[in-house]
Each structure stands twice: as C-alpha cells, then as structure tokens.
VEXDREN-2710 file (C-alpha; in Angstrom, 1 decimal):
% VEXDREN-2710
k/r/px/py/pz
1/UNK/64.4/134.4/92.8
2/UNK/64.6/131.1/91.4
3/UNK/62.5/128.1/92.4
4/UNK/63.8/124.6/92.6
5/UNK/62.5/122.1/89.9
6/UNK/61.3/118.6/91.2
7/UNK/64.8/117.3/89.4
8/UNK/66.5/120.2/91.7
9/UNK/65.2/118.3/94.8
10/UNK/65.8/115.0/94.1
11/UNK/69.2/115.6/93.1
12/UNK/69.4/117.8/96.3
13/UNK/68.2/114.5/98.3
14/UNK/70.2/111.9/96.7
15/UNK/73.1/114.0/97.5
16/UNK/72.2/114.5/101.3
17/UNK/71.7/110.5/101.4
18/UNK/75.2/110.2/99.6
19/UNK/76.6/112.6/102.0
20/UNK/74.7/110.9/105.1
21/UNK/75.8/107.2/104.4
22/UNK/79.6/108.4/103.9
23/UNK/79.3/109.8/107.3
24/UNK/77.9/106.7/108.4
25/UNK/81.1/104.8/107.1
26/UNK/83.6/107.1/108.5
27/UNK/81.8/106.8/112.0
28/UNK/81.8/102.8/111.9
29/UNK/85.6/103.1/110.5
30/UNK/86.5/105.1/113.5
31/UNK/84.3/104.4/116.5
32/UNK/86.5/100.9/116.9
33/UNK/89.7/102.8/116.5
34/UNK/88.9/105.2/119.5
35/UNK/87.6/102.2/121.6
36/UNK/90.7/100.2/121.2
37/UNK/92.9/102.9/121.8
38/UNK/91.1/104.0/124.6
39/UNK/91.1/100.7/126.2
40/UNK/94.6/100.4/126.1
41/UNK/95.3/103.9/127.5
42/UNK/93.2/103.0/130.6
43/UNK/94.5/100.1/130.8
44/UNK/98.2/100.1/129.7
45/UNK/98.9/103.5/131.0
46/UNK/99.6/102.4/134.9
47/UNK/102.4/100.0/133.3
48/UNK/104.4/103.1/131.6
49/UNK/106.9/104.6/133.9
50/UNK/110.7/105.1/132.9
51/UNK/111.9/101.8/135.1
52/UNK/109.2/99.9/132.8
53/UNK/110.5/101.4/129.3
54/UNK/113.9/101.4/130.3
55/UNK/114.8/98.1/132.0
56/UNK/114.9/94.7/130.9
57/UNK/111.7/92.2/131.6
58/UNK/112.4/89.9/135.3
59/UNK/110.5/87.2/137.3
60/UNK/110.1/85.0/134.3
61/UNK/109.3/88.0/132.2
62/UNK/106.0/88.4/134.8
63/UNK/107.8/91.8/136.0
64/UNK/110.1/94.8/134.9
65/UNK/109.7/96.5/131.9
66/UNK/110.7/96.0/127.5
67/UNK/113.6/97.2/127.0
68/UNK/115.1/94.8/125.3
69/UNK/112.4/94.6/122.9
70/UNK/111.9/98.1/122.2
71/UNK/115.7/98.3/121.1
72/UNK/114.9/95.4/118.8
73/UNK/112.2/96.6/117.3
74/UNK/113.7/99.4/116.2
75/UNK/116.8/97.6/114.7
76/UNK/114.4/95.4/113.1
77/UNK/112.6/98.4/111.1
78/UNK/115.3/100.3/110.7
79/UNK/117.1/97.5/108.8
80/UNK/114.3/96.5/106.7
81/UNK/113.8/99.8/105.7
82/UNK/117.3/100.3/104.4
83/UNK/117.1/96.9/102.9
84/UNK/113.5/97.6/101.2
85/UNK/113.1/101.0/100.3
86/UNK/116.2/101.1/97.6
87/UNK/115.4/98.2/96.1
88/UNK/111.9/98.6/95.9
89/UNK/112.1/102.4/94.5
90/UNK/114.4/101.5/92.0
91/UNK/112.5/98.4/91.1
92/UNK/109.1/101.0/90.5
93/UNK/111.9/103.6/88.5
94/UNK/112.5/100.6/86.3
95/UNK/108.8/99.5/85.8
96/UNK/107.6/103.0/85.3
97/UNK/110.5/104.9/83.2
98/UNK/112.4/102.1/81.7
99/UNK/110.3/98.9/81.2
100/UNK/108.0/98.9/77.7
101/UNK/104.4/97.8/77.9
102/UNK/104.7/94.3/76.9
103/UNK/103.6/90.9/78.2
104/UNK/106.5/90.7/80.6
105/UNK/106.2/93.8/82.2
106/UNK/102.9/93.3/82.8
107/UNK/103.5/89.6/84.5
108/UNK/105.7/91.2/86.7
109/UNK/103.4/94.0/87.4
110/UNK/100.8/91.5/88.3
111/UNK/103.0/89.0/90.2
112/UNK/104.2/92.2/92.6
113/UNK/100.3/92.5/93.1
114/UNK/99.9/88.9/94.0
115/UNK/102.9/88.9/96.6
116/UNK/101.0/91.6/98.8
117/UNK/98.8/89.0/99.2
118/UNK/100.6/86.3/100.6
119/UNK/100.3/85.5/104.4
120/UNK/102.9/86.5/106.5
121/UNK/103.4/82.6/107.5
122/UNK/104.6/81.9/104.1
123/UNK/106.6/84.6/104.3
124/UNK/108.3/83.1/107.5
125/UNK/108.9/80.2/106.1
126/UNK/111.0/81.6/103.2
127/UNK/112.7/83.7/105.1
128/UNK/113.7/80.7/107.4
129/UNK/114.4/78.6/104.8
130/UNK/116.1/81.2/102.6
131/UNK/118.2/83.5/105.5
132/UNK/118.6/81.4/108.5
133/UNK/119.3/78.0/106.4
134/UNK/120.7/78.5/103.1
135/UNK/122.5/82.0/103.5
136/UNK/123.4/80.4/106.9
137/UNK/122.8/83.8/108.8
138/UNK/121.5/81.7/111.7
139/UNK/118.4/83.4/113.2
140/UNK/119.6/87.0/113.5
141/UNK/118.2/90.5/112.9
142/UNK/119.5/90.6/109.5
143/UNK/117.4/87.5/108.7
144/UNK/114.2/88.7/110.7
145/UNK/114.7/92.3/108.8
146/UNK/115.3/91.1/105.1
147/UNK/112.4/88.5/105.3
148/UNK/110.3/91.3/106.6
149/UNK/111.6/93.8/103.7
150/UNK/110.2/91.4/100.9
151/UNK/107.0/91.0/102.5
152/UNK/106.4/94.9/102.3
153/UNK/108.8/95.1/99.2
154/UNK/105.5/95.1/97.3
155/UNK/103.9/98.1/99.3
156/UNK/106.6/99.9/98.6
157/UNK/106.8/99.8/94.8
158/UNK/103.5/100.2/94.2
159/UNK/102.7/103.4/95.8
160/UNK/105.9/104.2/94.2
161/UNK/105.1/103.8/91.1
162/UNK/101.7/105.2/91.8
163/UNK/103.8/108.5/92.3
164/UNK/106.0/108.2/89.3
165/UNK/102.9/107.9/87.1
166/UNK/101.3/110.7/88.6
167/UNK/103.8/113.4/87.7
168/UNK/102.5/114.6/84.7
169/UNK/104.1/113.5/81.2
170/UNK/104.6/116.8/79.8
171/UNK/107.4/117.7/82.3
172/UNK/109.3/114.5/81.2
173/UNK/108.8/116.0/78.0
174/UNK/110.1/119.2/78.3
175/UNK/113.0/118.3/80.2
176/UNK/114.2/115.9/76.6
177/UNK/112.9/118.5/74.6
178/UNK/116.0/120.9/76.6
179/UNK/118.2/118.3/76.1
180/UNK/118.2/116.3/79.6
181/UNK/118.9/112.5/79.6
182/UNK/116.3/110.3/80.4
183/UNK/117.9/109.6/84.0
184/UNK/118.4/113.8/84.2
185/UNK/115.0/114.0/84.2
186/UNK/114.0/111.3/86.3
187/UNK/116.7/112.6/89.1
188/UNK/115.9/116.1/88.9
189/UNK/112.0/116.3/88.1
190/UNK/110.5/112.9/87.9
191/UNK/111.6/111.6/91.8
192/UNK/111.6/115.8/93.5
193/UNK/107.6/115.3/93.1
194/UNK/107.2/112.2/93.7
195/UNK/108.8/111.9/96.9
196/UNK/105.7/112.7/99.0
197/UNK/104.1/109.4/97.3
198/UNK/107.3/107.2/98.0
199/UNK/106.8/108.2/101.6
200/UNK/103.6/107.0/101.6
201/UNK/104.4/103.6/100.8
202/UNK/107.6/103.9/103.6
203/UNK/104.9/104.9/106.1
204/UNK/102.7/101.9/105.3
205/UNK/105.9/99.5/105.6
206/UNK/106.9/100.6/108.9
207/UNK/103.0/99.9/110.5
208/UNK/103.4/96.6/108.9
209/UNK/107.3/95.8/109.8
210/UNK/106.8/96.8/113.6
211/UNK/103.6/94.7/114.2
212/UNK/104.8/91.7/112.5
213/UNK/105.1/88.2/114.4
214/UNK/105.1/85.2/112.5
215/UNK/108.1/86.2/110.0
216/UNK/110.4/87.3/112.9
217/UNK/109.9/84.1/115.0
218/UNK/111.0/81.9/112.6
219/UNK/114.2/84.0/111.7
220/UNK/115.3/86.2/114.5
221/UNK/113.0/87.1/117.4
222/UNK/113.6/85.1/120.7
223/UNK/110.8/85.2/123.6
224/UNK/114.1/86.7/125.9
225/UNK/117.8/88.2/125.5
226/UNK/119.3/89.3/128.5
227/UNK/121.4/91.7/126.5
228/UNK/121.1/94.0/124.2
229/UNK/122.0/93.4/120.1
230/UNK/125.4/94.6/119.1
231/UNK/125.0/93.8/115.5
232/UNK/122.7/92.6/112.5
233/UNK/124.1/89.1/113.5
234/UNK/123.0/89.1/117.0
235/UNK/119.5/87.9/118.0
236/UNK/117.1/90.2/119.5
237/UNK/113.6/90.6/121.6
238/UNK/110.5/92.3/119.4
239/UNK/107.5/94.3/120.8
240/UNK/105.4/92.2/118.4
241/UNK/106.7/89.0/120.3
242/UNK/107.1/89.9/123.6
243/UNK/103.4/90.9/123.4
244/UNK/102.0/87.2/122.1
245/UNK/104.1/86.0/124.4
246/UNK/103.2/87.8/127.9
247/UNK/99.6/87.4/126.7
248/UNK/99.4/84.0/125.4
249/UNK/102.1/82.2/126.3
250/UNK/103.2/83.0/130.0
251/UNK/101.0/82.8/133.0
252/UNK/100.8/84.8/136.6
253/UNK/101.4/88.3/134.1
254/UNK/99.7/91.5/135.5
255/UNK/97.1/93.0/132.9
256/UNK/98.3/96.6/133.0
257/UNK/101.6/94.6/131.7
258/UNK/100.4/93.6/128.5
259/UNK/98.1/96.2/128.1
260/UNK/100.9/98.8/128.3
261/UNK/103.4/96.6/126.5
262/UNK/100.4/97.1/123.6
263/UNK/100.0/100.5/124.6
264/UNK/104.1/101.3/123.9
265/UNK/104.1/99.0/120.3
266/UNK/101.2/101.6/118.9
267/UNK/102.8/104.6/120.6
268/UNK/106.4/103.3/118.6
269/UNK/103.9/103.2/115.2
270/UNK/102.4/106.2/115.7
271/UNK/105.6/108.5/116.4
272/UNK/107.4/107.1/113.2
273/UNK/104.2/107.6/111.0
274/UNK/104.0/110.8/112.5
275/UNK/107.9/111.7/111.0
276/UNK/107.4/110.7/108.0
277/UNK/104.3/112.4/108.1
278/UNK/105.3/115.5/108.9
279/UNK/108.3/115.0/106.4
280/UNK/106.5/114.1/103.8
281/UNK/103.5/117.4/104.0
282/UNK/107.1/119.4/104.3
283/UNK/108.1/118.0/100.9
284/UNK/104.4/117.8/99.2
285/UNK/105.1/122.2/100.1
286/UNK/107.9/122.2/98.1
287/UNK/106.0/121.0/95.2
288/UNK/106.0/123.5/92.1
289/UNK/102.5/122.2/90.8
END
C-alpha cells in the first residue's frame, strides 16, 4: 500500500548499521568476560571442595584451602560498607536537598568527581598514614575498611545523588504544598524512590572493596593469620591478597590453587551483587511511578 521513499531507505539503512555496530560493541564487551570466566571455571574448579573453602592455607601457604581469607574479606566489606554508605548518602541528601547552587557547592561537587579518580596507591598511602599512624589503630581491619570506604565514598554519593535528582520535583512540591517539612518529604517520598539508585552505587562499592589490594596491604591485610579475626582491631587475611600473593609472590603453588582462589573472589562478588540485586528490582516494584 505504501511505497518507501529513497529518504525511507536510507533512514532504514542507517538504522540497521546503528543497530549492527551496537551489537558489535556488546559482543567485544562480552566475549572477554565469558573467556575469563570460563578459564577460571576449568581451571579453578578442581581446587573447590569444602576442605579447600573451609580450612586454613598449609605447607607455606602451597596447600589447604582460604579460609582465613574469605572470613576477612567479608569483615573487610562489611565494615566499609557500614562506614561508607551513611556517610556518603547523607553527604548526596545534603548536596541535592540542602546545599544552594553556588560556587562552593559546585567545588565540592567537582572535587567528589576528582577523588574517583585517584589511584588506589594514593589511597593506601593515606589510609596508612592517616589510620594506622596518626589515629594509631595499628594495621587492623578497621584501618584496611575505612581507607577502603573513602576510596568508594565517591561512588556512592554520586549515584546517590543521581537518584535524588531523578525523583521528579513536583512530588517535593506537593508534599510542602500539604504541609510536610522539608525533611518529611525527603524521608517519606524523596529517599522510598530512590532507594533502587542508592543500591546501585552499594553494588558498585562492594565489586570495588572486595577486589582491592594496594589500600589493604598497607593498613590491614597480612600475607598469613593463623587465626581467625575477633574484632575490627585484629589483623586479617584478604582474597585480594592471598591471590597476588600465591600467584606472584610464593613459588612450588599448584595452578588449580590460584585459579580457584580467583575462581572463589568472583564467586564472593557475584553472590553479593546478586543480593542487592535482587533487593533492589524488589524495591524498583514497589515504585508508585
């Protein structure tokens, strides 16, 4: 019935090529991702039994399994978490509901920007200067986990206030026009839909914090513990570490070793990205727009 017009087809073919070449880019984007997983499955997965995730490294750390730093990972994520996320969601309330658009805001905005960009080294040094020296908290979990909260402080406030701002103004607006307070609204309607957003930026912290190596050896992270850590005061063993160090740093060590000491640190990511996740779609449900 109708016949395409030479500006029909060329349109048509530009967005075929569009389509095309974003296929392309997912492809390359994912191709490497399935290779190295897949190399450390076949490789790693003879390593994994319950005597190698549940007993403590032997033989010069040539032998047994990672217990030890498994446990520690977890204490170090789950203590930079509760020492990050707060501060950095109330810092992004204050920048997005409280703080006027002036010339100090906006330095502070950019500065946040900025510290995402520092190395992790730098960030090991301050934390070793700042925790372990000055605060004199020795080199401990608390100092490995607070030097790794300000290096992902920044990922955190940003998506956060990414979220703030994308919760449209007119519900701010009806909530003062009915009387609420400023921090009525923000407690109520502002953070409900947003939270999906904030747990974006907690998702993209814990990848970070458990892969991290250079700001934990500084400040808390030991090559071995023969016990397990008691408190935030205690030193610890890291996946992160333990894995530079069977693979770098100690000789004689059995490949499916490292491989499946690699193999466990992106399982560990993969199950808590998969919580919040999962947490996070169930909120993004409760949504009411």
């Amino acid at each position: 019935m109708f016949t395409a017009t030479p500006l029909n087809r060329r349109s048509y073919r530009n967005q075929s090529l569009a389509k095309a070449v974003f296929f392309l880019m997912t492809v390359v984007l994912v191709i490497p991702v399935l290779l190295i997983v897949g190399t450390l499955v076949v490789k790693g997965a003879p390593a994994i039994s319950w005597e190698f995730l549940f007993t403590a490294p032997t033989d010069n750390m040539t032998a047994g399994g990672i217990f030890p730093a498994l446990v520690g990972t977890i204490w170090l994520v789950v203590v930079a978490l509760l020492a990050s996320v707060p501060v950095g969601v109330a810092a992004a309330l204050y920048l997005s509901e409280y703080a006027p658009d002036n010339l100090l805001t906006r330095t502070i905005n950019l500065a946040i920007i900025n510290l995402a960009g520092v190395p992790s080294i730098v960030h090991a040094l301050f934390g070793f200067g700042a925790f372990v020296l000055f605060f004199r908290m020795g080199q401990s979990i608390l100092a490995a986990s607070l030097t790794l909260a300000i290096m992902t402080l920044p990922v955190v406030i940003v998506a956060t206030r990414e979220s703030l701002q994308a919760v449209p103004q007119a519900f701010r607006e009806a909530c003062w026009n009915m009387g609420a307070t400023r921090w009525q609204t923000i407690r109520k309607v502002v953070l409900p839909n947003s939270i999906s957003g904030i747990l974006t930026g907690v998702i993209l912290e814990v990848s970070r914090t458990a892969g991290e190596t250079a700001p934990i050896m500084f400040t808390g992270a030991a090559m071995f513990v023969p016990f397990l850590p008691e408190s935030v005061f205690d030193q610890t063993m890291a996946m992160s570490y333990h894995l530079y160090n069977v693979a770098t740093q100690l000789t004689d060590v059995p490949e499916e070793l490292t491989f499946g000491v690699a193999l466990v640190l992106i399982a560990i990511v993969l199950m808590m990205n998969a919580v919040s996740i999962g947490f996070r779609v169930y909120l993004r449900g409760m949504k009411k727009w």
